[in-house]
ROSE-4610 file (N, C-alpha, C; in Angstrom, 1 decimal, always signed):
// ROSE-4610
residu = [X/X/X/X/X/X/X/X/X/X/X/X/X/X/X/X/X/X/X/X/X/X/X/X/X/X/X/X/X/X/X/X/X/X/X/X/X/X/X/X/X/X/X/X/X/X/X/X/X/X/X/X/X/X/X/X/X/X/X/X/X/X/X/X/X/X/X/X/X/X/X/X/X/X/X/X/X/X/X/X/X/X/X/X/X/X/X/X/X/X/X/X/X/X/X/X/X/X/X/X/X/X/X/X/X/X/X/X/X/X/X/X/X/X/X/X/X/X/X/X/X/X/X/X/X/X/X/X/X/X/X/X/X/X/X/X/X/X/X/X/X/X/X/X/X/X/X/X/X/X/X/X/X/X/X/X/X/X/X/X/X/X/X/X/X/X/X/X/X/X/X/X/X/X/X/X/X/X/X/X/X/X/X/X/X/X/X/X/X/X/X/X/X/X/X/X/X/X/X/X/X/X/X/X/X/X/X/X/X/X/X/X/X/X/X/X/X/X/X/X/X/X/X/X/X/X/X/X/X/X/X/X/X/X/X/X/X/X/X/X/X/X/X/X/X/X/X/X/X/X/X/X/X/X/X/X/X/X/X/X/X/X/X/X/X/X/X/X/X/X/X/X/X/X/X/X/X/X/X/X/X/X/X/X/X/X/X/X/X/X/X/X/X/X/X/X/X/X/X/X/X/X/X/X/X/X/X/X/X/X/X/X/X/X/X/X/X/X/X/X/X/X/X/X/X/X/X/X/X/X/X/X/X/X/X/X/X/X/X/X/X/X]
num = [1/1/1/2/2/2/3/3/3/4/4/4/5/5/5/6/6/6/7/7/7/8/8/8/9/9/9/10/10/10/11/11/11/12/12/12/13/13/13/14/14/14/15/15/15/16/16/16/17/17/17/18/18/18/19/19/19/20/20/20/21/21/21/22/22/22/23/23/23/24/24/24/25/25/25/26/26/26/27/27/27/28/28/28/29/29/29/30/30/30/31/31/31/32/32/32/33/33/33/34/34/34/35/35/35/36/36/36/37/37/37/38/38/38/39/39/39/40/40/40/41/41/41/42/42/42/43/43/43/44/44/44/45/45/45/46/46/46/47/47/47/48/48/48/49/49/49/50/50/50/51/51/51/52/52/52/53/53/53/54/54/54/55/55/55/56/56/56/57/57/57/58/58/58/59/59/59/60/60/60/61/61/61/62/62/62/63/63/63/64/64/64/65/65/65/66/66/66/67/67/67/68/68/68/69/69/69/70/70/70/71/71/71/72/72/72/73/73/73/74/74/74/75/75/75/76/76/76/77/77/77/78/78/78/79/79/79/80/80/80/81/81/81/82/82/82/83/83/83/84/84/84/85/85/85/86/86/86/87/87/87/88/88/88/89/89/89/90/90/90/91/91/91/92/92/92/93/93/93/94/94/94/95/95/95/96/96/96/97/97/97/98/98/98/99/99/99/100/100/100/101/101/101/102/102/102/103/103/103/104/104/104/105/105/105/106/106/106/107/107/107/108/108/108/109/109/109/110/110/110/111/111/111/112/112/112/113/113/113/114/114/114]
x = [+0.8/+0.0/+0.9/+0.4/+0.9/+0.9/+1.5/+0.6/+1.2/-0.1/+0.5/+1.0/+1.9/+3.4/+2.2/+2.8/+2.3/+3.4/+3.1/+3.8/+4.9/+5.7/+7.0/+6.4/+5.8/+5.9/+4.2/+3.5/+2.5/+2.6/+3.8/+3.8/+4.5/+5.6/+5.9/+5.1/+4.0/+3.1/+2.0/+2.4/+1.4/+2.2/+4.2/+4.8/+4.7/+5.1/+5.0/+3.6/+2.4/+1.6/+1.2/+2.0/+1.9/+2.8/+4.1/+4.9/+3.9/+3.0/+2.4/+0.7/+0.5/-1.2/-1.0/-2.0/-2.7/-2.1/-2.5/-2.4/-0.7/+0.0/+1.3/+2.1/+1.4/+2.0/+2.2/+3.1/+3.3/+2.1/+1.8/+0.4/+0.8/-0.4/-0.1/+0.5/+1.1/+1.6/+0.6/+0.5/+0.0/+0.0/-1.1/-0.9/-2.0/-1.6/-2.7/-3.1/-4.5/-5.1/-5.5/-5.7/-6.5/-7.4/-8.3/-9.6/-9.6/-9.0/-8.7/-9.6/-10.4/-10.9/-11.6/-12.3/-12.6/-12.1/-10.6/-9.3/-9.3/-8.5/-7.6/-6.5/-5.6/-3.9/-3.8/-2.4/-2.1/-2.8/-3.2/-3.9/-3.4/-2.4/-1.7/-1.1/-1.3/-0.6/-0.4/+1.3/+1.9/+2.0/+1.4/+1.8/+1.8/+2.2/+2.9/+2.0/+2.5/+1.6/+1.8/+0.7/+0.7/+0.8/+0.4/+0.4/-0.6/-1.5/-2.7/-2.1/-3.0/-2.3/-3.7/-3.3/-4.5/-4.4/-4.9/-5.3/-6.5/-5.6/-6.3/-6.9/-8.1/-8.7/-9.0/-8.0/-9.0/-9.4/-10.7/-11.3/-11.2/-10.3/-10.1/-11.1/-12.0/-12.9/-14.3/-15.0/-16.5/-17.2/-17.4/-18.7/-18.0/-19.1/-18.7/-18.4/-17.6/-17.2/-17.3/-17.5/-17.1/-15.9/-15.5/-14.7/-14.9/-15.1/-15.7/-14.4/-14.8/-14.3/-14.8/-15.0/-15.5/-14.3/-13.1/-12.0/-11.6/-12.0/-11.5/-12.9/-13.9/-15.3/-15.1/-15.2/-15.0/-16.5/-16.8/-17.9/-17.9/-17.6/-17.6/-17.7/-18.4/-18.8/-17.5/-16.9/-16.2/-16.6/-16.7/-17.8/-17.0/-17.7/-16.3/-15.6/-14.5/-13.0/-13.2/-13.6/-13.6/-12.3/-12.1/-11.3/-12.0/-11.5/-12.0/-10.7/-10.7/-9.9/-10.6/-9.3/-9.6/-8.6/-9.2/-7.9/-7.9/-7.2/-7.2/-5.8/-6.8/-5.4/-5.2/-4.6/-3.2/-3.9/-3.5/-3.6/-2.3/-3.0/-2.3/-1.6/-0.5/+0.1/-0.5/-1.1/-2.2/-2.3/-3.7/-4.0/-5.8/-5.7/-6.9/-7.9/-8.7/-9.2/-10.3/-10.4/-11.1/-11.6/-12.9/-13.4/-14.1/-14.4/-15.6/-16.7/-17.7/-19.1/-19.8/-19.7/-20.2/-19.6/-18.2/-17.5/-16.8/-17.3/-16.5/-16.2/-16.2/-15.4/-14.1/-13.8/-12.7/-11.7/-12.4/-12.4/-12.3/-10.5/-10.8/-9.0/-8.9/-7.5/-7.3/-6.0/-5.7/-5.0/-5.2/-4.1/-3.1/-2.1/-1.0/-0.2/-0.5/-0.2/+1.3/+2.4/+3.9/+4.2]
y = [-1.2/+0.0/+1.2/+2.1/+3.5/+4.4/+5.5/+5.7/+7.2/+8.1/+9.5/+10.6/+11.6/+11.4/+13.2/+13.9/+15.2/+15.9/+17.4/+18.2/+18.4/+19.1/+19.5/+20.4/+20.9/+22.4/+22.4/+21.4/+20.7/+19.8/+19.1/+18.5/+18.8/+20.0/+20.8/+21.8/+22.4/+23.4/+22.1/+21.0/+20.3/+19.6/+19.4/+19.4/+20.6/+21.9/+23.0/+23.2/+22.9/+23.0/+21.9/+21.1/+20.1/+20.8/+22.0/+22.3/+23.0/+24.2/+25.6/+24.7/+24.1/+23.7/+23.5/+24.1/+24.0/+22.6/+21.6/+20.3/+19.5/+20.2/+20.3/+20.8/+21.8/+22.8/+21.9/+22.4/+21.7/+22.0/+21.4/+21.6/+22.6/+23.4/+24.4/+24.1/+24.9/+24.5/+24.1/+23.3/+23.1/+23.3/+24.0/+24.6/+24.2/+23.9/+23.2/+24.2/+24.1/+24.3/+23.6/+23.6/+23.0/+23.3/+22.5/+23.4/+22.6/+22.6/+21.9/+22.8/+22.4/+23.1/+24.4/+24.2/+25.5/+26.6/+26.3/+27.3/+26.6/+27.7/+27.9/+27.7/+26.7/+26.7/+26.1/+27.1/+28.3/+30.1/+30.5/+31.2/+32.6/+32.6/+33.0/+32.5/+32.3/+31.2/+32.2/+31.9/+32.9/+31.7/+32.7/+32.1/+33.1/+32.2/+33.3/+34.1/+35.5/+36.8/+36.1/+36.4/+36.6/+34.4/+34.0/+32.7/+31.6/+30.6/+29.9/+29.3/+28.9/+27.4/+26.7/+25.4/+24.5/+24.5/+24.6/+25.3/+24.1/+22.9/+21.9/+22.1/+22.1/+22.3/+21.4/+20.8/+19.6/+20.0/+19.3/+19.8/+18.5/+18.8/+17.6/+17.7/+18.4/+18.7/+17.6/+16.8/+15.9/+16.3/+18.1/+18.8/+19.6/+19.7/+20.9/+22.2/+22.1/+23.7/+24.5/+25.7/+26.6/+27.2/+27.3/+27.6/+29.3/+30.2/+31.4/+32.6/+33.3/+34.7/+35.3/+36.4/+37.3/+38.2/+38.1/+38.6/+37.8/+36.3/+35.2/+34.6/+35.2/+35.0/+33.3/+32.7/+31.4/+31.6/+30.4/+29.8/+28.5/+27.1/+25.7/+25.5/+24.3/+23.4/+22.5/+22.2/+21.3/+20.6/+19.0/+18.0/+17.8/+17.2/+16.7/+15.7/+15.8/+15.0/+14.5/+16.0/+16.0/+17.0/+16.8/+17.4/+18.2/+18.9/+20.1/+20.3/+21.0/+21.6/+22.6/+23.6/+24.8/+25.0/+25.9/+26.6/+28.2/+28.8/+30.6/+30.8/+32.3/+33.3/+32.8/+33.7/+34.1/+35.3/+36.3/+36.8/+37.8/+38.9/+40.5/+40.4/+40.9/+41.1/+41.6/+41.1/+41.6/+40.4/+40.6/+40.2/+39.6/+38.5/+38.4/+37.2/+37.6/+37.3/+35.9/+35.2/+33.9/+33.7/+32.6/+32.7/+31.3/+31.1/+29.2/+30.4/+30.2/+30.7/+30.4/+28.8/+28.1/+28.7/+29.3/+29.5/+30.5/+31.8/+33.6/+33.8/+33.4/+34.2/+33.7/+32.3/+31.4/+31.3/+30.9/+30.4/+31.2/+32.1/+33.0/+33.2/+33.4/+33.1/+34.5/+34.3/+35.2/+34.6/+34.6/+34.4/+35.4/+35.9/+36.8/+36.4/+36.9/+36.8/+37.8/+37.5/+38.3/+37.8]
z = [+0.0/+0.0/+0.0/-0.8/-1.0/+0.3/+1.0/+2.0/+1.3/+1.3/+0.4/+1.4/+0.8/+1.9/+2.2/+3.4/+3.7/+3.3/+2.7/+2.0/+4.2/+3.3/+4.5/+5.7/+4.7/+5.1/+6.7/+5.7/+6.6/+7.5/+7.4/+9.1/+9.7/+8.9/+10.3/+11.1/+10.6/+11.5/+12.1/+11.8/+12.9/+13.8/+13.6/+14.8/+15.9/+15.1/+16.0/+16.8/+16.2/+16.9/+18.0/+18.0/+19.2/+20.5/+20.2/+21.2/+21.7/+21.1/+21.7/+22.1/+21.7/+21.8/+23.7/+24.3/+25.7/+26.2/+25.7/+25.9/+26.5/+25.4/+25.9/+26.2/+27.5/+28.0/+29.6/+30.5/+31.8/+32.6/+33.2/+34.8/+35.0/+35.9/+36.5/+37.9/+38.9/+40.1/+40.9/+41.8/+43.0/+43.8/+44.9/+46.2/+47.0/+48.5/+49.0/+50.4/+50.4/+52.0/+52.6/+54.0/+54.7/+55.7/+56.0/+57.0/+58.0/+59.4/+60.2/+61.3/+62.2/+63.5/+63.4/+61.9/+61.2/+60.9/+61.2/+60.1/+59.2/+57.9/+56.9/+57.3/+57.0/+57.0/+55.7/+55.4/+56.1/+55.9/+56.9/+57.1/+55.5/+55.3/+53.9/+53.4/+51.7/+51.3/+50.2/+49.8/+49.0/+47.4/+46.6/+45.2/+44.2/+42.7/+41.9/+41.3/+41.0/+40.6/+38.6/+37.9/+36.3/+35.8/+37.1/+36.9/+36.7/+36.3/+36.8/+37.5/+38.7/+39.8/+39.9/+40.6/+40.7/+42.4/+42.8/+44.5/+44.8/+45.8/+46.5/+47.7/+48.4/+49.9/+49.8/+51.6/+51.9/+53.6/+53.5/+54.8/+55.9/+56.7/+57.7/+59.1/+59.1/+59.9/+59.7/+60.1/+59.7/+59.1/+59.6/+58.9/+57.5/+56.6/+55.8/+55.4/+54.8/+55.0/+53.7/+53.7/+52.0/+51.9/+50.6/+50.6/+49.2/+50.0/+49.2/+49.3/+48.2/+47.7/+46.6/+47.3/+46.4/+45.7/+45.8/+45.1/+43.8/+43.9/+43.1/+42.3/+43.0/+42.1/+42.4/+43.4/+43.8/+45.2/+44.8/+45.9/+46.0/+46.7/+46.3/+47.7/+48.1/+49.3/+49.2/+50.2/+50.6/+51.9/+51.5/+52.1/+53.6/+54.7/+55.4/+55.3/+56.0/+55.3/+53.4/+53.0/+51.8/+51.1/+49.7/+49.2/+47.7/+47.4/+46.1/+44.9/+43.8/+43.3/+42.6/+42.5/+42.0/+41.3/+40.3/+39.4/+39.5/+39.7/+40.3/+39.0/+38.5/+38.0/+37.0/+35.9/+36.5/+37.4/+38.7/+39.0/+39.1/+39.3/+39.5/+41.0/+41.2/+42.1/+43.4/+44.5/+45.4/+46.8/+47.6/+48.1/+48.2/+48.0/+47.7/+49.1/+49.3/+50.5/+50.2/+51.1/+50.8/+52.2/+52.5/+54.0/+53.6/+54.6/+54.7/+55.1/+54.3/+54.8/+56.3/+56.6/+57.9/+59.0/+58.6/+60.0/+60.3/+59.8/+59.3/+60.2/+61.5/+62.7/+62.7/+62.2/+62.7/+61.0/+60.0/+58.5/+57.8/+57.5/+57.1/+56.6/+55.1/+54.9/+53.6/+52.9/+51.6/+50.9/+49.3/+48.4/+48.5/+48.6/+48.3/+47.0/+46.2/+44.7/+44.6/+44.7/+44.0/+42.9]
């Protein structure tokens, strides 16, 4: 069988487009919280400014917790001894605030984006 060949010039813009396409680009970093005793630890958690990250909560508490901000346009229930993922940003160089809805007096942390 013949197999008919691709011009040059055409399987190289479909190698290059395998280096730049989304798909073959590295993970984003991972950064974890946790909701222990109805805190946030760590109560600030420093990550990179102009970057996406994938931002894990896990809630080692029975009951449920939220995990909300209105800076990050984020709202999600986290179950007890449950876990979530999030993806945040890239974000602007700042401070961005986050809280568990069930427990605002105690449940109450920040992204710090440099």
């Amino acid at each position: 069988m013949i197999r008919p060949r691709l011009p040059v010039a055409f399987a190289a813009t479909l190698a290059l487009g395998a280096l730049v396409h989304p798909a073959a680009q590295a993970a984003p970093p991972e950064y974890k919280l946790v909701i222990k005793d109805h805190r946030f630890t760590p109560t600030e958690l420093e990550v990179p400014a102009g970057q996406k990250i994938r931002l894990v909560v896990e809630n080692q508490d029975p009951t449920p917790e939220e995990f909300e901000s209105y800076d990050l346009n984020r709202e999600k229930i986290v179950s007890g001894n449950g876990k979530i993922v999030l993806f945040v940003g890239p974000l602007k160089p700042g401070k961005y605030e986050f809280f568990g809805e069930f427990n605002m007096a105690t449940a109450r942390g920040w992204l710090v984006a440099r």
